[in-house]
DRENDO-1510 file (C-alpha; in Angstrom, 1 decimal, always signed):
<recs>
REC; n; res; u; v; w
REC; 1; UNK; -32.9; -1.6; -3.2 .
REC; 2; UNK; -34.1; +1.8; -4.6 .
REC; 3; UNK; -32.8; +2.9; -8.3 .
REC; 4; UNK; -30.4; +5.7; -8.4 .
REC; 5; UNK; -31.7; +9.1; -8.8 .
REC; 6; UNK; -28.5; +9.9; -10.9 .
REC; 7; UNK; -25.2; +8.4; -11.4 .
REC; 8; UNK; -21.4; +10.5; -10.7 .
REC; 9; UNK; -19.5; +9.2; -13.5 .
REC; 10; UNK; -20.2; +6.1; -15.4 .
REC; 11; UNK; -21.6; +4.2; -12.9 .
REC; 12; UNK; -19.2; +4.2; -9.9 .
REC; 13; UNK; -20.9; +6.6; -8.0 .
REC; 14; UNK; -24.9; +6.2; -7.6 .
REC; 15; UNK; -26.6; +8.9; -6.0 .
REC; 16; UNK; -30.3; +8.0; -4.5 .
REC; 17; UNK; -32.7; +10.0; -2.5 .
REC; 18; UNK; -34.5; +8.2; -0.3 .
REC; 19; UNK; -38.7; +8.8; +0.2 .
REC; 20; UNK; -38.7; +8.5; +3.7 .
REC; 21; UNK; -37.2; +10.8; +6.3 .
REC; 22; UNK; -33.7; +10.3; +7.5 .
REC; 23; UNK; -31.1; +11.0; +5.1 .
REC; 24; UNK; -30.7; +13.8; +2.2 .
REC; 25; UNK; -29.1; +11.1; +0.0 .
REC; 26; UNK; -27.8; +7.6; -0.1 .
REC; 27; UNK; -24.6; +7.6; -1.9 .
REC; 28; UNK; -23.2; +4.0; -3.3 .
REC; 29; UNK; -19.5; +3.6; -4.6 .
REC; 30; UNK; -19.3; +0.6; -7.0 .
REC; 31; UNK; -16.0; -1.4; -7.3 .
REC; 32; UNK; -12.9; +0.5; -7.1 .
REC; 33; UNK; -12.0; +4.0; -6.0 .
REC; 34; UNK; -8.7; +5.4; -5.3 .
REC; 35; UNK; -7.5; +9.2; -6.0 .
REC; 36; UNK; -8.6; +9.0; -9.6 .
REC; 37; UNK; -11.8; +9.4; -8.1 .
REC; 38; UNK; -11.9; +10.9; -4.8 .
REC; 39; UNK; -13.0; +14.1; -6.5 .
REC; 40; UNK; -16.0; +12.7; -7.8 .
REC; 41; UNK; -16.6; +11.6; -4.5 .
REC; 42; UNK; -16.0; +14.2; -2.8 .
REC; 43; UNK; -17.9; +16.7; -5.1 .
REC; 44; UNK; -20.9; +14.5; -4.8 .
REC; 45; UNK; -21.2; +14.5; -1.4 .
REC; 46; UNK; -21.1; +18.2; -1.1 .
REC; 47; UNK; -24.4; +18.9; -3.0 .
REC; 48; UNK; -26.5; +17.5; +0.2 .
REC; 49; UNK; -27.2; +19.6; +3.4 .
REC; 50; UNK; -28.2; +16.6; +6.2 .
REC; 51; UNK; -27.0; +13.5; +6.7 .
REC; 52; UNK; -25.9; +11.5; +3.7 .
REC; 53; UNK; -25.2; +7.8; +3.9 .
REC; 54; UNK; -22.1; +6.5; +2.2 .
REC; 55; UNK; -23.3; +2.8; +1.6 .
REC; 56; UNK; -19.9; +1.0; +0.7 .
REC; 57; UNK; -21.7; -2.9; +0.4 .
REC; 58; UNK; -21.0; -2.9; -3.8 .
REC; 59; UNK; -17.2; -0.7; -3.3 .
REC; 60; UNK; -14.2; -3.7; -3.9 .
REC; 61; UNK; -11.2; -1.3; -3.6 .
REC; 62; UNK; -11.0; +2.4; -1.5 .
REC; 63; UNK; -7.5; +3.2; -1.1 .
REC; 64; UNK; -6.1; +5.7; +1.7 .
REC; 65; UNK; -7.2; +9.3; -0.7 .
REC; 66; UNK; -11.1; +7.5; -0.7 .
REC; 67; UNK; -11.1; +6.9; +2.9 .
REC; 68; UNK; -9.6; +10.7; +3.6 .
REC; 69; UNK; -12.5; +12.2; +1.3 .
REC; 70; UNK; -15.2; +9.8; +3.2 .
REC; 71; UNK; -14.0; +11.1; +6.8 .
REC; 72; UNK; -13.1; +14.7; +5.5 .
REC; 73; UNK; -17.0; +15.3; +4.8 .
REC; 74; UNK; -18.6; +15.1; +8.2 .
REC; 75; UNK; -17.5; +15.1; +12.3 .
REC; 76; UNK; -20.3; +12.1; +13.0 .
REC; 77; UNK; -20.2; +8.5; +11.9 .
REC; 78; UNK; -22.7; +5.4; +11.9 .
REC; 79; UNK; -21.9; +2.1; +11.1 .
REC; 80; UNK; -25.4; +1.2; +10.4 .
REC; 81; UNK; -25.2; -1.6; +13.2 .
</recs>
């Protein structure tokens, strides 16, 4: 697993960019985010241009306003699988 390049609040939100081709960032959301957060969120994901991946394997809770934010930032989806 890489390191986080920097982290969006105190550690919810971990930011990497990867070496090799393929995406502008990773971003990782860590235990629980609801509307308390979605801004966070959402203002992280706007600092990339390309495709940013939105790895969710660490993220316990994402209510309804995370989910909105997540599907409110780009028209084209990959599961990874």
């Amino acid at each position: 697993m890489l390191s986080p390049v920097f982290q969006q609040g105190p550690s919810d939100i971990q930011v990497t960019i990867p070496a090799e081709p393929g995406y502008a960032a990773i971003v990782a959301l860590v235990g629980e985010h609801d509307m308390a957060t979605a801004d966070r969120i959402d203002g992280t994901l706007r600092r990339f241009f390309g495709d940013v991946l939105v790895d969710l394997g660490q993220c316990t809770f994402l209510d309804s306003t995370g989910i909105v934010t997540l599907m409110s930032e780009g028209p084209c989806w990959n599961t990874g699988e």
